[in-house]
C-alpha positions in Angstrom: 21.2 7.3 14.4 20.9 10.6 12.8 18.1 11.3 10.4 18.7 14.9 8.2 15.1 16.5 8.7 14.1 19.7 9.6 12.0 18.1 12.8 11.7 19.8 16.3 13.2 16.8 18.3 11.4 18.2 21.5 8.2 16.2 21.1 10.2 13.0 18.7 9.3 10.7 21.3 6.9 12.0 23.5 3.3 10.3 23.3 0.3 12.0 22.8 -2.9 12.1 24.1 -7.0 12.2 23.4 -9.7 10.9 21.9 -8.8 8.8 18.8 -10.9 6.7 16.5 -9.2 3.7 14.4 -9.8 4.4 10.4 -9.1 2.0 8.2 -6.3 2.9 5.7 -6.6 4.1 2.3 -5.6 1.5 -0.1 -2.1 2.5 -2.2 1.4 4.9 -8.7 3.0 4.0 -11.9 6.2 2.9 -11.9 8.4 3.8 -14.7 9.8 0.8 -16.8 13.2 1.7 -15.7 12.7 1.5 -12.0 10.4 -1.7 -12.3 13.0 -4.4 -12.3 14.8 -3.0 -8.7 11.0 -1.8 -7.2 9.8 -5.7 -7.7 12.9 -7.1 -6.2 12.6 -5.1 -3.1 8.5 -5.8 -3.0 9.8 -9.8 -3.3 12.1 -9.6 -0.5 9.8 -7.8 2.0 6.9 -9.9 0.9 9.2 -13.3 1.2 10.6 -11.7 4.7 7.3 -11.6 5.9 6.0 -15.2 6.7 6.8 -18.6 7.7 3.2 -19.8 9.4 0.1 -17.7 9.4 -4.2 -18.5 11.5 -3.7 -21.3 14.4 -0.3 -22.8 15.2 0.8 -25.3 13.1 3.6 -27.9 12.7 6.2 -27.3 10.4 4.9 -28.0 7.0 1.5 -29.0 8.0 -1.9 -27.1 7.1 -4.4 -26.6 9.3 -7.3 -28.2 8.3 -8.9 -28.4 4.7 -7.5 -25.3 3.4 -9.6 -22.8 1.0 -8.8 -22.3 -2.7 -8.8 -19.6 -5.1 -11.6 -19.1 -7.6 -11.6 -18.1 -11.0 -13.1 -14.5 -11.7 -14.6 -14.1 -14.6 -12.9 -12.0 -17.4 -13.3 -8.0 -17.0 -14.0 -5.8 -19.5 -10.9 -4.0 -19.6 -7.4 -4.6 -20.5 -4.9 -6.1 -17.8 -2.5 -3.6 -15.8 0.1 -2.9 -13.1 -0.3 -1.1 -10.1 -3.9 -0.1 -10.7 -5.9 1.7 -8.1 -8.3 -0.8 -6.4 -11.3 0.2 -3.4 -13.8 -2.0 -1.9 -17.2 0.1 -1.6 -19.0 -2.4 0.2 -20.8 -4.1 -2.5 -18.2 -3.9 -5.4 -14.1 -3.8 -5.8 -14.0 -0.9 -8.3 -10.4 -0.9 -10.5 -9.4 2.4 -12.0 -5.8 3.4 -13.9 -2.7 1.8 -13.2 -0.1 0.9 -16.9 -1.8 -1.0 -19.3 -1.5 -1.1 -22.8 -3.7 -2.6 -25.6 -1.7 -2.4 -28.5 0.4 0.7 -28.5 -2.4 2.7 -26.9 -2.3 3.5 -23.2 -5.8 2.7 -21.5 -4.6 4.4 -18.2 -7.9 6.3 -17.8 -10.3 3.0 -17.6 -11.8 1.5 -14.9 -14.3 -1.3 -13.8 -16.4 -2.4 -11.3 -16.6 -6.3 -10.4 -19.3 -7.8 -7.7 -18.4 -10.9 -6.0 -22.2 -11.9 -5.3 -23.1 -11.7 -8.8 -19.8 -12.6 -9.9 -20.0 -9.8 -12.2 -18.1 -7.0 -14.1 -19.2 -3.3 -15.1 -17.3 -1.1 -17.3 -17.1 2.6 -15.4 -17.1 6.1 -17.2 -13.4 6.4 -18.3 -11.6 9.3 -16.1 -11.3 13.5 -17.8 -8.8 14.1 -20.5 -5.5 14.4 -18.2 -6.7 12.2 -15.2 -4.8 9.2 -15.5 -1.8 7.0 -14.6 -1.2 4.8 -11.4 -3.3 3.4 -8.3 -1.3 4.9 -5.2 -3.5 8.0 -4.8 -7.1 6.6 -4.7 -9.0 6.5 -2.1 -13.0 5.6 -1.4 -14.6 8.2 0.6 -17.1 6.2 2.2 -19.6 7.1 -1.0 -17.2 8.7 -3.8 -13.9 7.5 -5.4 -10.8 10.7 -5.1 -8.3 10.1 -7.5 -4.8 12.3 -7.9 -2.4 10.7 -10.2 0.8 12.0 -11.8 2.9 10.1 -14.2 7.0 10.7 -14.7 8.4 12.1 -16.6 6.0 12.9 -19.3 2.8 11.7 -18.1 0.2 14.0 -17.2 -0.9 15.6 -13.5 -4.4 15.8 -12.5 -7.7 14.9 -10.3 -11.0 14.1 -10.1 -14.0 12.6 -7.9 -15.9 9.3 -9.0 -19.6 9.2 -8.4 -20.7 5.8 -8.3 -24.7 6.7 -8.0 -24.5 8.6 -11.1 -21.6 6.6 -13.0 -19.7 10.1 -13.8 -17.0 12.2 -13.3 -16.1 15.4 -11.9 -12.8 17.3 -12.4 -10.8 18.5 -9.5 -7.6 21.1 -9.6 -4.6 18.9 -10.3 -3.2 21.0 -6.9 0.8 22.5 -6.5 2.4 18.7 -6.5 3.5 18.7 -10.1 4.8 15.4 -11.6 6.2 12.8 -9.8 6.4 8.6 -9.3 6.8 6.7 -6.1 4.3 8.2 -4.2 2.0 7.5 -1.0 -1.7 8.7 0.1 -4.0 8.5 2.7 -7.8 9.6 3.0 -8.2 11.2 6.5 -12.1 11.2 6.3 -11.7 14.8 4.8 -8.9 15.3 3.1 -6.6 13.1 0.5 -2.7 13.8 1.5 -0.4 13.0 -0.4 3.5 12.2 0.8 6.3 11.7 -1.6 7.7 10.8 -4.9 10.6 11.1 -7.3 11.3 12.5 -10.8 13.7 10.0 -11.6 16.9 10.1 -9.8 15.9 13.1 -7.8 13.1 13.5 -4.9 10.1 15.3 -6.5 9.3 18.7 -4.6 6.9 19.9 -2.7 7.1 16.9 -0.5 3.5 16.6 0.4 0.2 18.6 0.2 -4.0 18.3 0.5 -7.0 17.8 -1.5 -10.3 18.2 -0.3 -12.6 17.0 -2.6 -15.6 18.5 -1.5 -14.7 21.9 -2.2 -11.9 21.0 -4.6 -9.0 22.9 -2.8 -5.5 22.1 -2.1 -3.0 23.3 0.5 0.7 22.4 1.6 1.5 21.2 4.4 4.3 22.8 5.7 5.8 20.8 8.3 6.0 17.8 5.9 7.6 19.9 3.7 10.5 21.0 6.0 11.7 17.1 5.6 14.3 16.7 3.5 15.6 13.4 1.9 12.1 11.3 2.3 12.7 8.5 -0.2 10.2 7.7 -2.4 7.0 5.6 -1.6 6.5 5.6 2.2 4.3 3.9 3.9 1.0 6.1 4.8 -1.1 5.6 7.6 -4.1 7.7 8.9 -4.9 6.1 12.4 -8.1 9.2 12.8 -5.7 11.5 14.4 -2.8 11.4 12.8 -0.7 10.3 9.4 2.1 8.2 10.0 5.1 8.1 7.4 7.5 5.3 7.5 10.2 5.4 5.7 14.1 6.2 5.0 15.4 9.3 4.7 18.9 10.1 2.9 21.5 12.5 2.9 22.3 10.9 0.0 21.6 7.5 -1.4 25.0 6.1 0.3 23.3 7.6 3.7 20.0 6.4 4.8 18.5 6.1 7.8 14.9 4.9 8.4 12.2 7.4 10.2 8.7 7.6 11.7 6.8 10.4 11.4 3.7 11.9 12.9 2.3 14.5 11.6 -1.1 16.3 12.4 -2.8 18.0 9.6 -4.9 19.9 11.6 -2.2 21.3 13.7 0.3 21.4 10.8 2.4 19.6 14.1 5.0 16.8 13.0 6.8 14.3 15.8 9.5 12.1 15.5 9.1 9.0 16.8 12.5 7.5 18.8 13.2 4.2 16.7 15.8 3.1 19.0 13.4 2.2 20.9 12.0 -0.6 18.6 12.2 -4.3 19.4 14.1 -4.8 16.5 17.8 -5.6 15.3 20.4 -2.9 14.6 20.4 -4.4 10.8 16.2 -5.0 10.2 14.1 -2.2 8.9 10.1 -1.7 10.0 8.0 -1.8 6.6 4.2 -0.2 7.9 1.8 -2.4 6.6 -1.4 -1.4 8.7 -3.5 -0.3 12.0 -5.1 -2.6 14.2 -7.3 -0.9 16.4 -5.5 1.8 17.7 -1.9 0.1 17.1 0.2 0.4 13.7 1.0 -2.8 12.4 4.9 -3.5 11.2 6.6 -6.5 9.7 10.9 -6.5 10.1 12.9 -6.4 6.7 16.6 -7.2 7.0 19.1 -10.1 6.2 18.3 -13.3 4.6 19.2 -14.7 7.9 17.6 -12.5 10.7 14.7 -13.7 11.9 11.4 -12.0 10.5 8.9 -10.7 13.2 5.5 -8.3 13.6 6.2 -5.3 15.6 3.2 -3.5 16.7 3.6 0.5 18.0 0.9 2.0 20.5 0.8 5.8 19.6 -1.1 7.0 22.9 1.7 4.7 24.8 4.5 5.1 23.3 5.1 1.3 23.6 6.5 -1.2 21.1 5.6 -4.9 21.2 7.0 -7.6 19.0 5.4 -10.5 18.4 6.3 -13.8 16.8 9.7 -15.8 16.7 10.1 -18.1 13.9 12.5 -18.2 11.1 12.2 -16.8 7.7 10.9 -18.6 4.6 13.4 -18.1 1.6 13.2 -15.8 -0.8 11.6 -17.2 -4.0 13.9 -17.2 -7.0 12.7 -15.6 -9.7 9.7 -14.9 -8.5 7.4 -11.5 -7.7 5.0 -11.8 -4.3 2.4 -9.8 -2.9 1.3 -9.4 0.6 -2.4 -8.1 2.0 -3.6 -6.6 5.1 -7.2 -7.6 6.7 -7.2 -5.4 9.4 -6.2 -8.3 11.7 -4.6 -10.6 9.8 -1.1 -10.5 7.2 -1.3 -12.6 3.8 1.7 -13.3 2.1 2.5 -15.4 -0.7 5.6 -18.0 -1.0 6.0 -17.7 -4.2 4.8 -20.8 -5.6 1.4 -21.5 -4.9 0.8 -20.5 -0.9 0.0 -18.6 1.6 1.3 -17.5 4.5 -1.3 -15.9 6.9 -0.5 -14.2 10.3 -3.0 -14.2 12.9 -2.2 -10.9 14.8 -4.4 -11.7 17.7 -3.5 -15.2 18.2 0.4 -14.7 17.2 0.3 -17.5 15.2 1.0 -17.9 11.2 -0.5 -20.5 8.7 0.4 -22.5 5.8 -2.0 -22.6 2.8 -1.9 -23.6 -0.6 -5.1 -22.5 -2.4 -3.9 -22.9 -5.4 -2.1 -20.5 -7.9 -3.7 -16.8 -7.9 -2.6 -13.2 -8.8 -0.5 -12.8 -5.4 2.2 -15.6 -6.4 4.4 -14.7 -9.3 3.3 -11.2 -9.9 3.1 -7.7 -8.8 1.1 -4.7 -8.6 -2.2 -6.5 -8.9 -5.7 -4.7 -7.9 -6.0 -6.4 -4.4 -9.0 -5.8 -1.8 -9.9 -7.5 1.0 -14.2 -7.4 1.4 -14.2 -8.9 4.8 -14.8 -12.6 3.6 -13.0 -12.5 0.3 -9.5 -11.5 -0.7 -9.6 -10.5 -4.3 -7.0 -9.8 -6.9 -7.1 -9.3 -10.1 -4.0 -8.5 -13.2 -0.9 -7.5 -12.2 2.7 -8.3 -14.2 4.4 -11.4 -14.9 7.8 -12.1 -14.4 8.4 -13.0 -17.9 9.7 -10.8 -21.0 8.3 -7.5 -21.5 6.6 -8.0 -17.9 3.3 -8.8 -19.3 -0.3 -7.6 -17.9 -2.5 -10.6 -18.2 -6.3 -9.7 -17.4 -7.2 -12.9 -15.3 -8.3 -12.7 -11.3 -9.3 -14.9 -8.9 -10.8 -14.7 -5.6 -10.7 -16.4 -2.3 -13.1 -16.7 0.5 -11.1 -16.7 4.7 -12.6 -17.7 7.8 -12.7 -15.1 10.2 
């Protein structure tokens, strides 16, 4: 299958080597109202596609066990949103940005801070004049909050760091990206990169480029920029040696073919990764949804009727695996779903008021219904995952006008 980027095809396939230690992924802009309705469809399919059973095995239908159930959060101090940026610090899920509007006033540079053991919210220091707009490119550092965010077509461009200790801003260069939507980050333990995005109909340009906070410079990346036709919103994944892109990219939007990148921002070195090679279909797609270990993490997109598995990729190997065998659940009608990733295990929701949860270890999926929440019947909620709590919080409704409502809820999994 022939992708159109600028890629040495010497090393596409070949495996590399060393030392490499697993980092957690960054969590993931605004979407424009025009582009909302076809972005949520797609998120519902790929979150329906994902699940049927997720934990131990289970018999068709059955839960395992008394199953957990969401609650309540109390209400935040700030006005609901889509697609905010959300982080998990340890002690506190801080929420920062996203679309939100109180009247006819955008609140896009809010944030706050909510603690599960004191069940708690905080208001934080609202972001600089210019620094504000959607959730895909903020990361936590490990001890600061690095935010880039651009809003198009008419929205501003710019960054800055969040110090928690000190409950204030500082202002970074807004860097050479320019305005753009769609796009995908990852924190590599040093620098924030930044893959991707659209103005509208057309792919935003530069492709993608580096901040480092610390001393508040930016570079290009050149061999990233070389692609040509990445489609917006990628999956990004820094695996501590490397980020991976996952993706489609199009000669034009009537020729598409998905890709998997590599690419080594110390090297400036980008490999192609042989796809054909994929335990998959010819007609299912790989959507990147995390690293376990030292493995990426896929789940299969494709027909209503193909069956829906997890596809894991060794990097140092080469080697694909595919797990699972079990058909899909429908799609929900009329409904928006989310999905989560805890680092070994894949929530989904069904749409109504379940979960599916996938057990990447054990191979197994569960059933559970906790109860309504934020992940069934909406999108672009703040979701983090603490290590015992899955958290999520706004989001919009698939109603009129795609309203914003301010509620949360949390829920507490078994290891």
């Amino acid at each position: 299958m022939r992708e159109d980027i600028q890629v040495q095809d010497a090393a596409s396939s070949t495996p590399r080597t060393g030392s490499r230690k697993p980092v957690a992924p960054a969590p993931s802009g605004r979407w424009r109202t025009s582009h909302l309705v076809v972005a949520l469809l797609v998120a519902a399919l790929v979150a329906a596609a994902a699940g049927a059973l997720i934990g131990r095995a289970t018999k068709s239908g059955e839960e395992a066990g008394s199953a957990p159930t969401w609650q309540t959060l109390p209400t935040a101090p700030i006005v609901g949103r889509l697609g905010p940026g959300a982080v998990w610090t340890g002690t506190e899920m801080i929420i920062w940005g996203g679309a939100a509007r109180s009247g006819t006033i955008e609140r896009e540079y809010e944030g706050a801070a909510y603690n599960p053991a004191t069940s708690t919210w905080r208001t934080i220091a609202p972001s600089p004049p210019g620094v504000q707009g959607g959730g895909t490119g903020v990361v936590w550092t490990g001890n600061e909050i690095v935010v880039w965010a651009s809003n198009s077509p008419d929205g501003p461009v710019g960054a800055a760091v969040y110090d928690l200790s000190t409950d204030s801003w500082r202002r970074l260069p807004s860097g050479p990206l320019g305005k753009r939507e769609g796009y995908s980050s990852a924190w590599t333990g040093k620098e924030l990169i930044v893959v991707g995005g659209s103005l509208g109909d057309t792919l935003a340009k530069p492709v993608a480029a580096a901040l480092e906070p610390q001393i508040g410079s930016w570079r290009l990346l050149p061999a990233l920029n070389e692609v040509t036709g990445l489609m917006p919103s990628p999956g990004v994944v820094w695996d501590g040696h490397e980020v991976f892109v996952a993706g489609s990219v199009c000669v034009k939007r009537s020729s598409c073919s998905p890709t998997l990148l590599a690419y080594d921002p110390a090297t400036d070195a980008l490999r192609k990764i042989d796809l054909a090679k994929a335990p998959i279909a010819p007609q299912q797609q790989l959507k990147l949804i995390g690293l376990s270990g030292t493995d990426l993490v896929f789940s299969t997109v494709g027909l209503a009727n193909v069956r829906i598995l997890i596809v894991r990729y060794e990097p140092t190997t080469g080697s694909w695996s595919r797990k699972g065998a079990f058909a899909p659940f429908p799609v929900p009608v009329g409904a928006y779903t989310q999905t989560a990733w805890l680092g070994d295990r894949y929530v989904a929701a069904d749409g109504s008021s379940g979960l599916q949860i996938y057990n990447l270890d054990a191979d197994t999926w569960q059933t559970i219904t906790p109860g309504p929440s934020p992940l069934n019947s909406r999108e672009g909620s703040a979701i983090v995952w603490t290590g015992t709590e899955l958290i999520a919080w706004s989001g919009t409704v698939y109603e009129r006008f795609n309203p914003t409502p301010a509620d949360g809820a949390s829920l507490t999994l078994p290891g």
